[in-house]
CHARMM-style PDB file with segment names, atoms N, HN, CA, C and O in Angstrom:
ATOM      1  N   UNK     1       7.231  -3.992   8.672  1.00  0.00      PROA
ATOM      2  CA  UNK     1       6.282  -2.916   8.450  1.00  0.00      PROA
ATOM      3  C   UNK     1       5.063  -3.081   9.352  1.00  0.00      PROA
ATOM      4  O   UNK     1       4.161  -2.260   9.186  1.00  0.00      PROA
ATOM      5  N   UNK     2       4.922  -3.918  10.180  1.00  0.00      PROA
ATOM      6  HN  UNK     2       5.654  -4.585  10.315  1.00  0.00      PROA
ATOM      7  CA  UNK     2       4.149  -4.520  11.041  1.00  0.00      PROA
ATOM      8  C   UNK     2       3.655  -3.208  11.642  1.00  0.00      PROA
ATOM      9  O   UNK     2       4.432  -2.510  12.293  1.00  0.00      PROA
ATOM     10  N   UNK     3       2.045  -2.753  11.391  1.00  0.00      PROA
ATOM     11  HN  UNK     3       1.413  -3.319  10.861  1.00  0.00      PROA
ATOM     12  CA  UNK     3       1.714  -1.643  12.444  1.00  0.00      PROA
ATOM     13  C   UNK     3       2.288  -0.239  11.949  1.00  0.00      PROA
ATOM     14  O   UNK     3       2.060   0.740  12.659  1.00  0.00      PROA
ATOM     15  N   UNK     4       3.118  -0.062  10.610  1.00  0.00      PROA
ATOM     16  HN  UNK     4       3.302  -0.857  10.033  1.00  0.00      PROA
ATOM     17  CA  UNK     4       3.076   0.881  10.138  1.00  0.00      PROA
ATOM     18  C   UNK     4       1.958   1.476   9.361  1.00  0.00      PROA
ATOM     19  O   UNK     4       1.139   0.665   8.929  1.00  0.00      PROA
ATOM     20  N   UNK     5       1.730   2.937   9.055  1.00  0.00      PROA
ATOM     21  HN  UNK     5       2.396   3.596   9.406  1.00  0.00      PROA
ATOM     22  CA  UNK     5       0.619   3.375   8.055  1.00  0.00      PROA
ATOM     23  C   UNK     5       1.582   3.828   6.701  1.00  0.00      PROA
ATOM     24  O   UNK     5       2.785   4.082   6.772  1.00  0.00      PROA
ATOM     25  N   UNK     6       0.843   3.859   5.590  1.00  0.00      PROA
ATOM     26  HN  UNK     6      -0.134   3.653   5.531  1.00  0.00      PROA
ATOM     27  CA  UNK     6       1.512   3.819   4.254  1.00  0.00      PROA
ATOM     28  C   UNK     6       0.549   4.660   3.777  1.00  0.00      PROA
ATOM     29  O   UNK     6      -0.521   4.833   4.362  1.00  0.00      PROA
ATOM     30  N   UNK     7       0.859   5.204   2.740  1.00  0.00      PROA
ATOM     31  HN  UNK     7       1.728   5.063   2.265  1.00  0.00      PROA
ATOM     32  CA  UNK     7       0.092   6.152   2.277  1.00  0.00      PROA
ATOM     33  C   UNK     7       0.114   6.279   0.612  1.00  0.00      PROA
ATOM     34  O   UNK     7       0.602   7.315   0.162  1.00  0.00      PROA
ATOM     35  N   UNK     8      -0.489   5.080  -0.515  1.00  0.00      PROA
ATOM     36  HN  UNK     8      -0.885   4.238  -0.149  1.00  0.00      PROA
ATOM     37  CA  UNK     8       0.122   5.116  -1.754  1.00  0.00      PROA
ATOM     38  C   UNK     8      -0.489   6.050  -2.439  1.00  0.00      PROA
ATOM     39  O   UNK     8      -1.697   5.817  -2.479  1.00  0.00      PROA
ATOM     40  N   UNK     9      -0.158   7.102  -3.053  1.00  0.00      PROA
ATOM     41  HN  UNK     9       0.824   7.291  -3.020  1.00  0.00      PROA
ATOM     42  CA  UNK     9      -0.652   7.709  -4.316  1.00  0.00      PROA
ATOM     43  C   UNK     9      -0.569   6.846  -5.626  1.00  0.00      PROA
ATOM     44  O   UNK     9       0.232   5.972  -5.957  1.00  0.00      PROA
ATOM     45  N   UNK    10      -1.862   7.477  -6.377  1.00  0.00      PROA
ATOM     46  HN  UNK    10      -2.513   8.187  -6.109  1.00  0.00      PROA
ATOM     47  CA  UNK    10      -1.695   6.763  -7.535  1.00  0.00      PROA
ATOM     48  C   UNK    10      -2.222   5.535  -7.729  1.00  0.00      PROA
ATOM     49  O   UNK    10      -1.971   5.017  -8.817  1.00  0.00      PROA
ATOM     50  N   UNK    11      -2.919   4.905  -6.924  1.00  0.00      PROA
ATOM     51  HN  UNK    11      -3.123   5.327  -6.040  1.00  0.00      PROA
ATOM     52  CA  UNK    11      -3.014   3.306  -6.179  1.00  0.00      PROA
ATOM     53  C   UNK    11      -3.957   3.016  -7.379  1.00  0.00      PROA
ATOM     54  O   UNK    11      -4.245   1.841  -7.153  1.00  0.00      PROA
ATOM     55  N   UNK    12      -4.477   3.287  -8.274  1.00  0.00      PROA
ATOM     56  HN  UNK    12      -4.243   4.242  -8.458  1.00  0.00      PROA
ATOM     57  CA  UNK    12      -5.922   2.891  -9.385  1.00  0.00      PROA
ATOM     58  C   UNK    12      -4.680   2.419 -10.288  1.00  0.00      PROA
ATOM     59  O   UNK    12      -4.859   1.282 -10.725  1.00  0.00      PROA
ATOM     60  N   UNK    13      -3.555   2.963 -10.648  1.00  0.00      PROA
ATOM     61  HN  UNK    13      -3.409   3.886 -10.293  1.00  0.00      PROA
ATOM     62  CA  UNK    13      -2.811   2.353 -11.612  1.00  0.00      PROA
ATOM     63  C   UNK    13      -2.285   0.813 -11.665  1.00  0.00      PROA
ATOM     64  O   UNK    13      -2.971   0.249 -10.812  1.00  0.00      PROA
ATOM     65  N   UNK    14      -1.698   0.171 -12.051  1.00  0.00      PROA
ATOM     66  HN  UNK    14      -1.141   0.629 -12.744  1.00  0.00      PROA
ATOM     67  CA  UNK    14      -0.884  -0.976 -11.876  1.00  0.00      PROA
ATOM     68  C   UNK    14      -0.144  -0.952 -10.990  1.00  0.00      PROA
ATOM     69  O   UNK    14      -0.222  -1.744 -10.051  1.00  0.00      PROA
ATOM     70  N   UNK    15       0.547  -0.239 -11.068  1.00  0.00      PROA
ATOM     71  HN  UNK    15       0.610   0.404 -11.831  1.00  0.00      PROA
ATOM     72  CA  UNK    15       2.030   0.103 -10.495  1.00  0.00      PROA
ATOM     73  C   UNK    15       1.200   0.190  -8.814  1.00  0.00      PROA
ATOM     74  O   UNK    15       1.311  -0.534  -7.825  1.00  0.00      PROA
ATOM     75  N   UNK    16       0.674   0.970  -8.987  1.00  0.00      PROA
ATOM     76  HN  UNK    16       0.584   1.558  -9.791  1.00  0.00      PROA
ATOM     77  CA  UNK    16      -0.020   1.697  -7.328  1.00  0.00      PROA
ATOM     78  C   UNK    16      -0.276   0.382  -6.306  1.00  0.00      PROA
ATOM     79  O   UNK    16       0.046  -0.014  -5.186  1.00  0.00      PROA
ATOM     80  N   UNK    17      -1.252  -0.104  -7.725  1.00  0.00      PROA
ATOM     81  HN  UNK    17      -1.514   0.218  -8.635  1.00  0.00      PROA
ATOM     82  CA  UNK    17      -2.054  -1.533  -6.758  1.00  0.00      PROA
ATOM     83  C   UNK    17      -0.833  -2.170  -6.071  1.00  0.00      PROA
ATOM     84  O   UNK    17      -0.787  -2.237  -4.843  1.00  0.00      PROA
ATOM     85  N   UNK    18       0.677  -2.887  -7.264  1.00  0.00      PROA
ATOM     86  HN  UNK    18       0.639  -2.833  -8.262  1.00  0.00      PROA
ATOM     87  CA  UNK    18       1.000  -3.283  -6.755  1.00  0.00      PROA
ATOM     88  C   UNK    18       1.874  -3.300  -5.458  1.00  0.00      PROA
ATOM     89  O   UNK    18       2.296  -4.122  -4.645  1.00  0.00      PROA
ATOM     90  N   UNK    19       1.914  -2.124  -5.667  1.00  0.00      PROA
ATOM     91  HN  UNK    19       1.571  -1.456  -6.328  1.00  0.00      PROA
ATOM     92  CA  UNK    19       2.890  -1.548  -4.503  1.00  0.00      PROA
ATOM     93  C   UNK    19       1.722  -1.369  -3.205  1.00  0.00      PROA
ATOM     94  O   UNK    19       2.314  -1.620  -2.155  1.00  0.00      PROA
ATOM     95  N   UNK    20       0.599  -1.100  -3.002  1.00  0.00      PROA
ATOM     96  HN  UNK    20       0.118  -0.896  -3.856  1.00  0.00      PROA
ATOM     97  CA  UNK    20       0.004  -1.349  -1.835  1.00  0.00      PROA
ATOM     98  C   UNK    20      -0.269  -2.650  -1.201  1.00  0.00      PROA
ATOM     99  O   UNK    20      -0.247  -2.964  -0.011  1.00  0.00      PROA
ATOM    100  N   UNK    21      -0.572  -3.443  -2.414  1.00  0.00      PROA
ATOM    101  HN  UNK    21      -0.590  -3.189  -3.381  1.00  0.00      PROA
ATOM    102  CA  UNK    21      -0.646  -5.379  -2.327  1.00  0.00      PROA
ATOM    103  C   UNK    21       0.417  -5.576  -1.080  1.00  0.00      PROA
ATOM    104  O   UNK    21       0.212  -5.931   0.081  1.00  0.00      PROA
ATOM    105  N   UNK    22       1.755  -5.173  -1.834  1.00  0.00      PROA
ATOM    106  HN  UNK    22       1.922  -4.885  -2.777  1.00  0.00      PROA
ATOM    107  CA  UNK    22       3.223  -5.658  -1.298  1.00  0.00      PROA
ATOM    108  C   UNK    22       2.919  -4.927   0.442  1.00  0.00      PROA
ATOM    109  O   UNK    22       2.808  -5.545   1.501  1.00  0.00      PROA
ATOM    110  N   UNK    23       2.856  -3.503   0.208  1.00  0.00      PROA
ATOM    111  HN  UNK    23       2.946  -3.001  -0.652  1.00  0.00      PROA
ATOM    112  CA  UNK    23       2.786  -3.332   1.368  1.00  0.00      PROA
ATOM    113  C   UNK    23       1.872  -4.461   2.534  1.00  0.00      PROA
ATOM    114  O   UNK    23       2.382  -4.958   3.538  1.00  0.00      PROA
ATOM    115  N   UNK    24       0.356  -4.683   2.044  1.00  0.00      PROA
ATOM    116  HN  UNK    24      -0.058  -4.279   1.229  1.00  0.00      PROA
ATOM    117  CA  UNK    24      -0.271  -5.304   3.166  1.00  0.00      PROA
ATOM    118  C   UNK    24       0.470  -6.540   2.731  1.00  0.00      PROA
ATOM    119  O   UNK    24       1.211  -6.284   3.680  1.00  0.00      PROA
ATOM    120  N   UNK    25       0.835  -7.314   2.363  1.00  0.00      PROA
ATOM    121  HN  UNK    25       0.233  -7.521   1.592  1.00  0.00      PROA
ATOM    122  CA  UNK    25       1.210  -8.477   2.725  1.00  0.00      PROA
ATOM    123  C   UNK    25       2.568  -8.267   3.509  1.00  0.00      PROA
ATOM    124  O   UNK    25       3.125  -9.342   3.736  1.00  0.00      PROA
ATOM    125  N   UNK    26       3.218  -7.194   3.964  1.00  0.00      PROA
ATOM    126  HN  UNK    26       2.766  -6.321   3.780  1.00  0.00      PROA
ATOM    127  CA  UNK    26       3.753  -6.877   4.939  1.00  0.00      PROA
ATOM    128  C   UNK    26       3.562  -6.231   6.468  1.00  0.00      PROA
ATOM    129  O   UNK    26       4.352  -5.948   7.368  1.00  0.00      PROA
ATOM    130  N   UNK    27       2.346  -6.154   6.332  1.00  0.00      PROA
ATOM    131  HN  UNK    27       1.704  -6.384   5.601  1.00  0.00      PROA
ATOM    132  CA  UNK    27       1.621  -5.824   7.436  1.00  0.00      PROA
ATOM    133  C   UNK    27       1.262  -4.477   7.952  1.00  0.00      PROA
ATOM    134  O   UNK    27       0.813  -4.042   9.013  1.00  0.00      PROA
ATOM    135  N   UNK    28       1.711  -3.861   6.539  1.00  0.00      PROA
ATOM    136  HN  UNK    28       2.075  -4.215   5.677  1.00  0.00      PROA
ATOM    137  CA  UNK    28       1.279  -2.538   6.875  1.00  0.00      PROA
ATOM    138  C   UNK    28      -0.027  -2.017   6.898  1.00  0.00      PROA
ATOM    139  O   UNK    28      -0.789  -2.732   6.248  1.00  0.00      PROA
ATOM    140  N   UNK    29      -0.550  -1.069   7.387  1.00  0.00      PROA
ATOM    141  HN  UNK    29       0.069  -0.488   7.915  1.00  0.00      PROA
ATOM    142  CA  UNK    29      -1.973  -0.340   7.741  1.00  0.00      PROA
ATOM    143  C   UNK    29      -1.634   0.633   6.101  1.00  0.00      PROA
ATOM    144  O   UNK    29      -0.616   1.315   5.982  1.00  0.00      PROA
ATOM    145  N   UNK    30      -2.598   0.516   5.075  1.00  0.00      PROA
ATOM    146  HN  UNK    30      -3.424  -0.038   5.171  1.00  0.00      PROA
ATOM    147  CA  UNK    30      -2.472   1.177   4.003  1.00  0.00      PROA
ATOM    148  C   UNK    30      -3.736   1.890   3.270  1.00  0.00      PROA
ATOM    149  O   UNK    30      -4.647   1.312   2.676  1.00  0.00      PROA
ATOM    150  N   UNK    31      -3.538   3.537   3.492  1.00  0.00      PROA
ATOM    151  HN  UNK    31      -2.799   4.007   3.974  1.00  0.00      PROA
ATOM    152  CA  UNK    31      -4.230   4.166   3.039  1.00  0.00      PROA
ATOM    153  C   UNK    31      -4.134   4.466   1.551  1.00  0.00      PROA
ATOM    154  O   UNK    31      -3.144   5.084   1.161  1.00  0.00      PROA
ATOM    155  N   UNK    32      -5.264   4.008   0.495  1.00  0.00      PROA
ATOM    156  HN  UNK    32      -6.069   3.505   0.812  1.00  0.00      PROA
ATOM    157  CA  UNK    32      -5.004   4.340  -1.274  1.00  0.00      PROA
ATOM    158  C   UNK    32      -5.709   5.535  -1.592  1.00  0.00      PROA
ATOM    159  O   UNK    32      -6.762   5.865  -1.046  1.00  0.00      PROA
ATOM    160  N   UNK    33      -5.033   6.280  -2.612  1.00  0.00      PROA
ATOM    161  HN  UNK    33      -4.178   6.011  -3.055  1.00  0.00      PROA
ATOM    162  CA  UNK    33      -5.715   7.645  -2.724  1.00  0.00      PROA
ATOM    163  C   UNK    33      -5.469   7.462  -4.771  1.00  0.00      PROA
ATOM    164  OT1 UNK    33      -5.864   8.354  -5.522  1.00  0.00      PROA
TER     165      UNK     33
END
């Protein structure tokens, strides 16, 4: 995911956070909304 952008909805929930966490510790560029 190196240098990709992500885009999580929802990101204030549990679920959201964790799924953006995962993303940057994959190296993605991650926008939370």
């Amino acid at each position: 995911m190196n240098g990709q952008h992500v885009v999580v909805t929802g990101a204030a929930g549990a679920i959201g956070l964790a799924i953006a966490r995962l993303f940057l510790t994959q190296g993605a560029n991650v926008s939370l909304h």
